[in-house]
N, CA, C and O of each residue as an XYZ file, in Angstrom:
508
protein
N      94.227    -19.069    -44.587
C      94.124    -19.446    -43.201
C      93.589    -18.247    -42.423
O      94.281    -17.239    -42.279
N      92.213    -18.368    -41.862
C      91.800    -17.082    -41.123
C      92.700    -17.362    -39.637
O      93.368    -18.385    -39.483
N      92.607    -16.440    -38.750
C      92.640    -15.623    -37.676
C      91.916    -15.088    -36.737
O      91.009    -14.316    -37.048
N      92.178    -15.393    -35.441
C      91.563    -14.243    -34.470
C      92.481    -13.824    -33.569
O      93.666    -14.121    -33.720
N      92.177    -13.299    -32.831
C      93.314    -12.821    -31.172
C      92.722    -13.474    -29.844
O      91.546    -13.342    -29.504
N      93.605    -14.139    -29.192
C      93.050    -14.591    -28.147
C      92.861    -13.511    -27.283
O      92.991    -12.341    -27.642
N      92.475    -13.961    -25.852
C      91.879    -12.979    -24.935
C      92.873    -12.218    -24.434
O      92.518    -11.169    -23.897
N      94.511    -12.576    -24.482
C      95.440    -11.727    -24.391
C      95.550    -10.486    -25.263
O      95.472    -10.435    -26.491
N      95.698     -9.735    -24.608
C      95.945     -8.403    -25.830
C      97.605     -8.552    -26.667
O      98.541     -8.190    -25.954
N      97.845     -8.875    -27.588
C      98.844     -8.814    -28.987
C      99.076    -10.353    -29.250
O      99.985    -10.664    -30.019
N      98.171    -11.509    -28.550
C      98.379    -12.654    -28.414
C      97.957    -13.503    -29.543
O      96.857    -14.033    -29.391
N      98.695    -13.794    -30.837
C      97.911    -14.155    -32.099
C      97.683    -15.593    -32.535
O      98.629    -16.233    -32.993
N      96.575    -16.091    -32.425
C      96.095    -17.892    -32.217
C      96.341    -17.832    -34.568
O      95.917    -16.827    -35.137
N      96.743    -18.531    -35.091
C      96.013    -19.021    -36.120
C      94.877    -20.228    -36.225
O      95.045    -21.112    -35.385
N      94.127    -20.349    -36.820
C      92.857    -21.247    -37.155
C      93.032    -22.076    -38.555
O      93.251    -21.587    -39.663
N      92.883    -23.416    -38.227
C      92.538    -24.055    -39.518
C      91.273    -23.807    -40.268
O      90.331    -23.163    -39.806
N      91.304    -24.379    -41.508
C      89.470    -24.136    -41.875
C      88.849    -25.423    -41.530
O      87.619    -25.442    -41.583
N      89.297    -26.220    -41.276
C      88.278    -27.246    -40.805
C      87.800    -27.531    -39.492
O      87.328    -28.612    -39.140
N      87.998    -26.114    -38.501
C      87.452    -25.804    -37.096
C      86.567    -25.190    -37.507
O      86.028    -24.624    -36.556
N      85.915    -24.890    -38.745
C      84.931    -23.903    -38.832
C      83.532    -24.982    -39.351
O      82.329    -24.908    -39.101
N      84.418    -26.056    -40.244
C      83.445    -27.103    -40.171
C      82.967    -28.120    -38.899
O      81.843    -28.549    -38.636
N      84.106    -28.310    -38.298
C      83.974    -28.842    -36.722
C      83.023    -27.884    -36.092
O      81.884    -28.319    -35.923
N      83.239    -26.822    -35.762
C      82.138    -25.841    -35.015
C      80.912    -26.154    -35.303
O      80.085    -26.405    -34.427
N      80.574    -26.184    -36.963
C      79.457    -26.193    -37.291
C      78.717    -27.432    -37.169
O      77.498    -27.548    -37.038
N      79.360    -28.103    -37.210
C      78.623    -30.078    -36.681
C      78.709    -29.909    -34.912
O      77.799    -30.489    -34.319
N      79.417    -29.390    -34.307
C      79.023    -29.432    -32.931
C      77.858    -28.594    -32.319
O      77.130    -28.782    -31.343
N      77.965    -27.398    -33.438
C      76.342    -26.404    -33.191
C      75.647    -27.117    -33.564
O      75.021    -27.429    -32.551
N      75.011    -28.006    -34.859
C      74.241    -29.048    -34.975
C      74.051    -29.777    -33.564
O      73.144    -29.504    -32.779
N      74.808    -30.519    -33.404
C      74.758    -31.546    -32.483
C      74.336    -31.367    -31.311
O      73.977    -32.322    -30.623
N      74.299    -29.909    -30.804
C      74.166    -29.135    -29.633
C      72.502    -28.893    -29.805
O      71.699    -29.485    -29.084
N      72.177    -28.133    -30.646
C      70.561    -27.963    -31.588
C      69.675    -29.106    -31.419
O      68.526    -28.948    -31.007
N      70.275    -30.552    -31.795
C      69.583    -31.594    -31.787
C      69.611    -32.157    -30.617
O      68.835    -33.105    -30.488
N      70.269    -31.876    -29.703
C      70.720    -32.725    -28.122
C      69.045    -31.709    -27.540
O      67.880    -32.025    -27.295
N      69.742    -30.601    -27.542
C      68.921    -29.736    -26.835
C      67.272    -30.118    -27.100
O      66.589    -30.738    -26.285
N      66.715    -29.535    -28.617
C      65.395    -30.511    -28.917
C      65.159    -31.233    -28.958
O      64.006    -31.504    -29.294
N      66.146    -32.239    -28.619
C      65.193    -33.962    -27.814
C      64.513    -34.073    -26.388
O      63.526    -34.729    -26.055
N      65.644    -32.920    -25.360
C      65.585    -32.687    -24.330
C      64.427    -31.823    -24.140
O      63.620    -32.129    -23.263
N      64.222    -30.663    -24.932
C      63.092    -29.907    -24.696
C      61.633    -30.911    -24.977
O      60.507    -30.745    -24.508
N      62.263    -32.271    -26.163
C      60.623    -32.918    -26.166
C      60.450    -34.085    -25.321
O      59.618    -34.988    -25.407
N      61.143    -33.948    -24.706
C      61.528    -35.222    -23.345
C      60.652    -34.172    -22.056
O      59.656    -34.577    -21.455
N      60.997    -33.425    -21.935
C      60.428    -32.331    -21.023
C      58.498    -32.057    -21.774
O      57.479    -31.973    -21.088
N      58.554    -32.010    -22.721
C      57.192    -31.934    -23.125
C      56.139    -32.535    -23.056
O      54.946    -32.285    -23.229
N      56.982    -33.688    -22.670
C      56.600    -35.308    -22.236
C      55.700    -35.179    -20.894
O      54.526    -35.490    -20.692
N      56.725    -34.580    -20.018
C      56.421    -34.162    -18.564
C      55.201    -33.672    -18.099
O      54.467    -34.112    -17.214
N      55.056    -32.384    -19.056
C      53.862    -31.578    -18.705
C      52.860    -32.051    -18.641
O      52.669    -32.894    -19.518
N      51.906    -31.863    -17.829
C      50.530    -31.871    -17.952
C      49.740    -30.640    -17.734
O      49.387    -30.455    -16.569
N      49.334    -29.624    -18.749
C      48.527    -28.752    -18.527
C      47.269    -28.818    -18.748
O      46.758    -27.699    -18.798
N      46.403    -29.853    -18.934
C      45.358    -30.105    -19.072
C      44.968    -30.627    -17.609
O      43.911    -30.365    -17.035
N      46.014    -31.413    -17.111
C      45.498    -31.892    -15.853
C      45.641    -30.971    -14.837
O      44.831    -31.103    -13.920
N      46.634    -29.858    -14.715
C      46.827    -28.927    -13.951
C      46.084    -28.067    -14.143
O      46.053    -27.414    -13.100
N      45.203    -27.487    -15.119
C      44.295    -26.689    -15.238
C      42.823    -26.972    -14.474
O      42.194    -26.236    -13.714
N      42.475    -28.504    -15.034
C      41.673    -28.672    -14.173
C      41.506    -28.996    -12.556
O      40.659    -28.862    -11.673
N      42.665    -29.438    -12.706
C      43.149    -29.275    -10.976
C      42.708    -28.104    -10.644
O      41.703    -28.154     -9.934
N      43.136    -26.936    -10.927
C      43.279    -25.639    -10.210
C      41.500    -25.665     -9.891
O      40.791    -25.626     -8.886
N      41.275    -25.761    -11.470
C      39.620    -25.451    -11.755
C      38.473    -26.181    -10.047
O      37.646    -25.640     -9.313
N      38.855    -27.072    -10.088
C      38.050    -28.283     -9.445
C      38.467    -27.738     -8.014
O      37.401    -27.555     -7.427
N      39.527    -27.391     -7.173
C      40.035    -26.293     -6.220
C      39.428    -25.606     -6.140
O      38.770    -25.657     -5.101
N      39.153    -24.554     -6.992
C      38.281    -23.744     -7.113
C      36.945    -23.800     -6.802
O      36.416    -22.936     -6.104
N      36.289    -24.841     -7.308
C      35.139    -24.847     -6.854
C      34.834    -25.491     -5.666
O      33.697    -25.239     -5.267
N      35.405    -26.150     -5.056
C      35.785    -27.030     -3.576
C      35.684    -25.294     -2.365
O      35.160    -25.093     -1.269
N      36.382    -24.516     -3.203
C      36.311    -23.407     -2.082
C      35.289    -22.666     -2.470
O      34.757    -22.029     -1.561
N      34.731    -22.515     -3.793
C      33.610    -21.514     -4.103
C      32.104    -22.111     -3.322
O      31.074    -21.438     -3.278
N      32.290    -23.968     -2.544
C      31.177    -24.433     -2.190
C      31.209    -23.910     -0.865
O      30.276    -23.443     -0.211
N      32.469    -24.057     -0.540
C      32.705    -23.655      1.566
C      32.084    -22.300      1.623
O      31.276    -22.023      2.508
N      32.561    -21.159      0.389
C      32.331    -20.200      0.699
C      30.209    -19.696      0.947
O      29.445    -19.135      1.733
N      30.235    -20.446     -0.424
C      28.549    -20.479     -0.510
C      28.017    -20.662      0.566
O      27.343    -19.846      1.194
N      28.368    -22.111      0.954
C      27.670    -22.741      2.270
C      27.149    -24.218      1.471
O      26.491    -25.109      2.006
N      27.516    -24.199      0.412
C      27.007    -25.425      0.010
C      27.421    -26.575     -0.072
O      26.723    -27.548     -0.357
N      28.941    -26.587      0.240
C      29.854    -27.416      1.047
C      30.142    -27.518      2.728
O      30.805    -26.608      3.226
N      29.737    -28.419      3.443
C      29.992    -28.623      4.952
C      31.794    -28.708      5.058
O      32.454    -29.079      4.088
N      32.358    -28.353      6.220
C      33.512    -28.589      6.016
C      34.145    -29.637      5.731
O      35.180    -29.849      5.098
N      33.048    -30.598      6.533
C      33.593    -32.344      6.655
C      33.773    -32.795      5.150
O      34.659    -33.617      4.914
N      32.924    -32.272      4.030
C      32.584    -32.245      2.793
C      34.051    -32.126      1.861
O      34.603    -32.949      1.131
N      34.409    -30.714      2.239
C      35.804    -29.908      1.738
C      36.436    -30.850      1.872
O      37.036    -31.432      0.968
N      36.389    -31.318      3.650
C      38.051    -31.751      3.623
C      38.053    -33.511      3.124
O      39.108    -34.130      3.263
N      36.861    -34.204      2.572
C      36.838    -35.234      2.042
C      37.252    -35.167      0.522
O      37.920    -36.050     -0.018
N      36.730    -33.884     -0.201
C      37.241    -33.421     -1.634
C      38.364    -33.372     -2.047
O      38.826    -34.069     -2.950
N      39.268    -32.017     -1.032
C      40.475    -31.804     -1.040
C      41.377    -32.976     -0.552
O      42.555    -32.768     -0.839
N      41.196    -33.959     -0.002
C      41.747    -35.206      0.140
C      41.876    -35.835     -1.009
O      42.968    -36.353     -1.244
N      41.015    -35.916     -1.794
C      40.651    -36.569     -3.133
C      42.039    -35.841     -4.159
O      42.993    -36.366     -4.733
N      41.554    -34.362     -4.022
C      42.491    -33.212     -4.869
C      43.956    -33.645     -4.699
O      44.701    -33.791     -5.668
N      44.469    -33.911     -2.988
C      45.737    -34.480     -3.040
C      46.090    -35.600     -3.285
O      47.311    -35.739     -3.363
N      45.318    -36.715     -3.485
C      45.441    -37.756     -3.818
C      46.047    -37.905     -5.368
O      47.046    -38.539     -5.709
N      45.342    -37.303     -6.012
C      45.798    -37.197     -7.662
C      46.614    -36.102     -7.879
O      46.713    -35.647     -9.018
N      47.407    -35.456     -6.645
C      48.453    -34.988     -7.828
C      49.594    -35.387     -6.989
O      50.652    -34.761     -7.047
N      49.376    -36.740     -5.947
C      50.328    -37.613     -5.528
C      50.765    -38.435     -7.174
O      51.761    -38.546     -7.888
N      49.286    -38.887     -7.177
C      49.229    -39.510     -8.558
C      49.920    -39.090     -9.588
O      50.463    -39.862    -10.379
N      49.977    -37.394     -9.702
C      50.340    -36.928    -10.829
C      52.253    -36.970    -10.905
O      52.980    -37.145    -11.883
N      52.574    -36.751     -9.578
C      53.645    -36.214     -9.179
C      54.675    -37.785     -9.697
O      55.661    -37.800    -10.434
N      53.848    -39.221     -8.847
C      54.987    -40.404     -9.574
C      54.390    -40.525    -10.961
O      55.242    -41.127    -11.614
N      53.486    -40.290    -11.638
C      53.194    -40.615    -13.400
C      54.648    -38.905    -13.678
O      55.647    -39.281    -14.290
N      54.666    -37.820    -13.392
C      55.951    -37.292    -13.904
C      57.651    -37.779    -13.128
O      58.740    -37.357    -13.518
N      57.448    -38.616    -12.140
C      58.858    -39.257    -11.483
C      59.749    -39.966    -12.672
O      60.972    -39.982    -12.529
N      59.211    -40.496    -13.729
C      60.207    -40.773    -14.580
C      60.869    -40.194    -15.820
O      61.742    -40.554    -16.610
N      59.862    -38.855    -15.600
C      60.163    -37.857    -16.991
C      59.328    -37.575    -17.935
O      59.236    -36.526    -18.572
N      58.541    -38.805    -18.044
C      57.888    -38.696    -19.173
C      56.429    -39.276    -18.990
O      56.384    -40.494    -18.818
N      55.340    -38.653    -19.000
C      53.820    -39.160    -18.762
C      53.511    -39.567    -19.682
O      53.683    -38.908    -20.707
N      52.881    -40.912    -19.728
C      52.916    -42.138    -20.968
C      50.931    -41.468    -20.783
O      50.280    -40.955    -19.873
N      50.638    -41.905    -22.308
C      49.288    -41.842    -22.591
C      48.110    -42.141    -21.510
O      47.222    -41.433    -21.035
N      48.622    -43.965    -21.269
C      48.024    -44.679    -19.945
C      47.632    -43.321    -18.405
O      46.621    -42.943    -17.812
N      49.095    -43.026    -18.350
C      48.992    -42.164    -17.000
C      48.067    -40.928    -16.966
O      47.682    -40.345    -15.953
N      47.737    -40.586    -18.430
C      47.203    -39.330    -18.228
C      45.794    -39.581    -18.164
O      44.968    -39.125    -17.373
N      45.592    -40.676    -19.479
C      44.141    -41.525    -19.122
C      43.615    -41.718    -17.973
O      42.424    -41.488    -17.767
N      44.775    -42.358    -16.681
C      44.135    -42.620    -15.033
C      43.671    -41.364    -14.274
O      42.645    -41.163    -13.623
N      45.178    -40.243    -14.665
C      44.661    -39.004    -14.019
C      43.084    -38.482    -14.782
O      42.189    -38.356    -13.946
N      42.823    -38.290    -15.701
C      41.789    -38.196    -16.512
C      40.419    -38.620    -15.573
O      39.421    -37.977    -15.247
N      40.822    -39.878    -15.328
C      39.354    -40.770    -14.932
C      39.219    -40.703    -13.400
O      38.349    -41.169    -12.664
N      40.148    -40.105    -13.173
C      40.485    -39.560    -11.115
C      39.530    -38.474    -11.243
O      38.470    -38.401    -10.620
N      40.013    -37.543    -12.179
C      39.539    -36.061    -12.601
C      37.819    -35.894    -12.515
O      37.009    -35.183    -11.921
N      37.814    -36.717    -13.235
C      36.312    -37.328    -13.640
C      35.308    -37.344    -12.658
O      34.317    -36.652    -12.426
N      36.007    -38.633    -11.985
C      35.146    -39.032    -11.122
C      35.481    -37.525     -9.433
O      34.563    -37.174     -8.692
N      36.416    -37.188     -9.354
C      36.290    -35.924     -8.694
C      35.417    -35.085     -9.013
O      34.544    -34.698     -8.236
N      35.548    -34.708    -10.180
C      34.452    -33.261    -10.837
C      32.765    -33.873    -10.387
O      31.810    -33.170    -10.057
N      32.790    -34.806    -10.463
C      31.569    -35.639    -10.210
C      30.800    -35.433     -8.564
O      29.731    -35.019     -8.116
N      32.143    -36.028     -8.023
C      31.718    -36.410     -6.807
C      31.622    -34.326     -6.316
O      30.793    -34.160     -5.421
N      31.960    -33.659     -6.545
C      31.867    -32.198     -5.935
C      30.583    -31.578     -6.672
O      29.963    -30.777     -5.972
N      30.266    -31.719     -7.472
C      28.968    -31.513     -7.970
C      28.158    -32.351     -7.174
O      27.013    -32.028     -7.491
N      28.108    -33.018     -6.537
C      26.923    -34.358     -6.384
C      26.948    -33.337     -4.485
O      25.875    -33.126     -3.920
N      28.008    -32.976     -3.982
C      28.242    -32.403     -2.919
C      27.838    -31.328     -2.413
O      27.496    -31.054     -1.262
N      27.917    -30.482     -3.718
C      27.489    -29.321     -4.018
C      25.719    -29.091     -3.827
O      25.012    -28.359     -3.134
N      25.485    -30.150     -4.850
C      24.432    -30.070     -4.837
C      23.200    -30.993     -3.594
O      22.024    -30.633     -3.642
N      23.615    -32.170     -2.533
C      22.963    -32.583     -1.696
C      22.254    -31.179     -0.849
O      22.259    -29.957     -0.995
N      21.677    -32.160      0.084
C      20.740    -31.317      1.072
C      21.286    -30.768      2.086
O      20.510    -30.085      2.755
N      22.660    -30.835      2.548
C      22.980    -30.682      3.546
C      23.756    -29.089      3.443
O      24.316    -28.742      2.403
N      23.697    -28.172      4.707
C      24.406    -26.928      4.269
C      25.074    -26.957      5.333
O      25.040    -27.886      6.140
N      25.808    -25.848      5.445
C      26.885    -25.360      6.366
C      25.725    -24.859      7.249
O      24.735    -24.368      6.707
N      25.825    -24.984      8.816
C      24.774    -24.059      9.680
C      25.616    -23.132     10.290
O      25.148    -22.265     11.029
């Protein structure tokens, strides 16, 4: 029969041995709770869509700065920009971003990257 000392000083607990097998199925159980949770959360992420988010931001301000974006331009883009990560924000409201959701953000993405190039590039400049 092992032993330890409780947190009292001369205070002596004995231990069965089958708390040592109990421990060890609850550290299991704890291990496996936890990595479902971490792939439930993995679920969540979108760093593909947040990357290009940032990316597509980026160039929305690299046009203002040029002059090759009008403001009226920007603030029709960046409307767009908040629109999809309204989008993004209820596709993660339930935890988990299903294939479908990332596909829509995808084809938002798309057609954004599109429409700022097409902006970018018209006739019209900042005067």
């Amino acid at each position: 029969m092992a032993a330890f000392y409780d947190r009292e000083p001369g205070h002596f607990v004995p231990t069965a041995k089958g708390n040592t097998m109990n421990s060890t199925i609850r550290m299991g159980a704890a291990l496996i709770l936890f990595s479902v949770a971490g792939m439930a959360l993995a679920d969540n992420e979108t760093p593909r869509a947040d990357a290009r988010q940032e990316n597509q931001e980026a160039r929305v301000e690299q046009g203002v700065a040029s002059g090759e974006l009008t403001q009226r331009e920007a603030n029709r883009l960046e409307a767009r920009e908040e629109h999809i990560d309204n989008v993004e924000e209820r596709a993660k409201a339930d935890g988990v971003v299903t294939r479908r959701e990332r596909v829509k953000l995808e084809v938002k993405q798309d057609r954004t990257s599109r429409a700022i190039a097409k902006q970018k590039h018209d006739r019209q400049d900042r005067h």
